[in-house]
C-alpha positions in Angstrom: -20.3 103.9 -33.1 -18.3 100.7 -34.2 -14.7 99.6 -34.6 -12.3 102.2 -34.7 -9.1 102.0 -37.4 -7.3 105.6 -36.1 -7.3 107.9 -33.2 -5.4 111.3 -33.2 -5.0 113.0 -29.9 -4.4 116.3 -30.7 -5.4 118.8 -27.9 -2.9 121.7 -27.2 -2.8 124.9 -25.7 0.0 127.2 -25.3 0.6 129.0 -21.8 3.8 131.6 -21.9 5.7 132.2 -18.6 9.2 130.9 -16.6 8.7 127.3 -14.3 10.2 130.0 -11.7 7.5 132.4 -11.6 4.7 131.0 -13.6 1.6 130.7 -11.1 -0.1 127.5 -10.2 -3.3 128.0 -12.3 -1.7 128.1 -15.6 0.3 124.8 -14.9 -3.1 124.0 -14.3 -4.0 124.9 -17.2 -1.4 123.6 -20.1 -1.3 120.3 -18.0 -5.0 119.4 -17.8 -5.4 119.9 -22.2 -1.6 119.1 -23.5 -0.8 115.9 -20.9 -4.7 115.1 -19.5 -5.7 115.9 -23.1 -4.3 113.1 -24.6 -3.9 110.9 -22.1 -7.9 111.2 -21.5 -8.3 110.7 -25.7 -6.2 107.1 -24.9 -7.6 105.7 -22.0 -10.6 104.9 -23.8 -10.2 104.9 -27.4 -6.4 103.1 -28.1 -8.2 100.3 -25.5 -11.5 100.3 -28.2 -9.0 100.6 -30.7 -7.3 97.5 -29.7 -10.1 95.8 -28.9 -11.3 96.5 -32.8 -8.2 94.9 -34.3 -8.1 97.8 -36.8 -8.6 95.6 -39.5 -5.6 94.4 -41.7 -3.1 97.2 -40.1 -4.2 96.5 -36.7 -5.0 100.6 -36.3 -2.8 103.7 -35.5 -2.8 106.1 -32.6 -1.3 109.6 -33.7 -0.4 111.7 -30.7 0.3 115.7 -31.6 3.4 116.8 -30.1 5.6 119.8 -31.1 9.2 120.2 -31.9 9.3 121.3 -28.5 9.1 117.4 -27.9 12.3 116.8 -29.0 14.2 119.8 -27.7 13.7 123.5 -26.3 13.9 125.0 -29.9 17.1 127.6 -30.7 15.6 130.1 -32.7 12.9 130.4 -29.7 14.8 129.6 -26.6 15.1 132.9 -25.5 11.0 133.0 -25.2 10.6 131.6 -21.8 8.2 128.5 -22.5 8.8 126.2 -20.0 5.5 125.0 -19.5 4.7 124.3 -23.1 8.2 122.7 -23.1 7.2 120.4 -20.2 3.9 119.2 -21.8 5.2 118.2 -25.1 8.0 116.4 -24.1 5.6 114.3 -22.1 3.7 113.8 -25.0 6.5 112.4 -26.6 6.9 110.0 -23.6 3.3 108.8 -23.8 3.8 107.8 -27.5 7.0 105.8 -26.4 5.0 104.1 -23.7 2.1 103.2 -26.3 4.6 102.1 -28.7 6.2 99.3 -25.9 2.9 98.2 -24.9 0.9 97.8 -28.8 3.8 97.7 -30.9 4.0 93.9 -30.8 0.0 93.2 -31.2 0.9 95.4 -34.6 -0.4 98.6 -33.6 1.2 101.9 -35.0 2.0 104.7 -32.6 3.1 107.9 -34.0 3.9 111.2 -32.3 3.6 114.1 -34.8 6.1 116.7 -34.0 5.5 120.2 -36.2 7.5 123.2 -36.1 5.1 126.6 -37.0 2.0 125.5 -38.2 -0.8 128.1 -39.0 -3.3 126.5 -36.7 -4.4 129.5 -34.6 -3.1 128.0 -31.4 -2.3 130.9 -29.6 -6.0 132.7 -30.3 -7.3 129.5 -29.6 -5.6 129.0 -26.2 -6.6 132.3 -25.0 -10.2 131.7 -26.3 -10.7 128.0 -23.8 -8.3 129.7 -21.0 -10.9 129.4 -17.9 -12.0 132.9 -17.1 -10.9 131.7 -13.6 -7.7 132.0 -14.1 -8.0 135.7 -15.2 -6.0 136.7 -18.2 -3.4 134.5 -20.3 0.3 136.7 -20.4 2.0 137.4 -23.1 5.0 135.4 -24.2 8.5 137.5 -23.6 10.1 137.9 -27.2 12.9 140.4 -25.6 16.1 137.8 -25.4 15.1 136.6 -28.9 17.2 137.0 -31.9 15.3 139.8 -33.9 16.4 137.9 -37.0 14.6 134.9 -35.8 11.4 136.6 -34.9 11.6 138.1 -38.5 12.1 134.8 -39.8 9.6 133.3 -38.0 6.6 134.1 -40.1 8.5 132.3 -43.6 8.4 129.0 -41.9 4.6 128.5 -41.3 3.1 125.9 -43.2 -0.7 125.1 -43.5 -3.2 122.6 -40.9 -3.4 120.4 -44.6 0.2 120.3 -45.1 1.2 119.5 -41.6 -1.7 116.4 -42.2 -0.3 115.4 -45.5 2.9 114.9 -43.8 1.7 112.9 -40.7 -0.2 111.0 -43.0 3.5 110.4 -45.0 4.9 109.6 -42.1 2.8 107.2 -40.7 2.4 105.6 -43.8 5.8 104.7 -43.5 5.8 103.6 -40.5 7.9 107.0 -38.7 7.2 106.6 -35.0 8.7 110.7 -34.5 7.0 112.7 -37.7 8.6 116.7 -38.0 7.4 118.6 -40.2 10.2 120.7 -40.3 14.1 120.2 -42.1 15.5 122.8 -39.3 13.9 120.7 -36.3 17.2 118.0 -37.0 19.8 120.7 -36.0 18.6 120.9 -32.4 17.7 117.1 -32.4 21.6 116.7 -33.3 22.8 119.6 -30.9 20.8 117.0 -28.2 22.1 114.3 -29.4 26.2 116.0 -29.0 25.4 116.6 -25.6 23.9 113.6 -24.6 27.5 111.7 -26.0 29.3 114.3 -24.0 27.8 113.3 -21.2 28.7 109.4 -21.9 32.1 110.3 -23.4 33.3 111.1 -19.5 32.3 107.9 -18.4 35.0 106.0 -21.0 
């Protein structure tokens, strides 16, 4: 079909359940669209894309994360999802390992990272589950805040607006794109452990 300027790898399902007693089938599952997803979108098309310069910008890859790529969010920690935690923090490692290896040919990588989006992604993951694997659980809102869940539905934004901003942000070159002001509080809760952690070795 001819050169190729921008790919966006954006397959995602959502699977509930703890890494403790979550069966096989739905790692399965959540690992063959959120990790084999995109790495299956790269393989061939970030190769044609660098092998079709891009033009003047060289070409972009955007990757789809979550903000469950850059921490196990607070408001929903008490929802056990592991699995979906797993995936999209491997996401995030793909797009750092894209970065290293186009980044100095002057390719862009970005990995989008949205907080509540009104995509449909639950509905949707339900509705390409394999019957095979017999009927998708639901996700365990008991240890959540109530105040949280009641919040919840305020922060949605639109598919469009969560594209306006990854278009922002690659546009400026943002290798991590949130869509989300309230995402940086666990980022920087992270970040405060990760120096605590390096603060016993002084």
């Amino acid at each position: 079909l001819g050169p190729i300027d921008l790919v966006c790898a954006n397959a995602g399902v959502i699977v509930p359940g703890s890494i403790l007693e979550v069966n096989r089938q739905d790692i399965d599952f959540i690992f063959g669209v959120n990790v084999w997803g995109i790495v299956n979108v790269c393989r061939p098309y970030v190769r044609k894309l660098r092998a079709s310069g891009g033009g003047e910008a060289n070409g972009y890859a955007l990757l789809t994360g979550s903000e469950h790529s850059l921490s196990n969010p607070a408001y929903l920690r008490g929802a056990p999802l592991h699995l979906y935690n797993m995936t999209k923090h491997a996401v995030l490692s793909i797009g750092e390992s894209l970065r290293a290896e186009l980044g100095e040919d002057g390719f862009g990588v970005s990995v989008l990272c949205p907080g509540p989006v009104d995509s449909g992604l639950s509905e949707k993951s339900e509705a390409q589950r394999p019957g095979r694997y017999g009927p998708q659980g639901e996700v365990d809102f008991s240890k959540v805040d109530p105040s949280a869940l009641e919040n919840l539905g305020s922060l949605y934004i639109s598919a469009d607006r969560a594209a306006e901003i990854a278009l922002a942000g690659m546009g400026a070159g943002a290798f991590i794109i949130p869509t989300h002001s309230f995402e940086k509080d666990d980022v920087d809760a992270r970040y405060a452990e990760a120096l605590e952690g390096f603060a016993l070795l002084e």
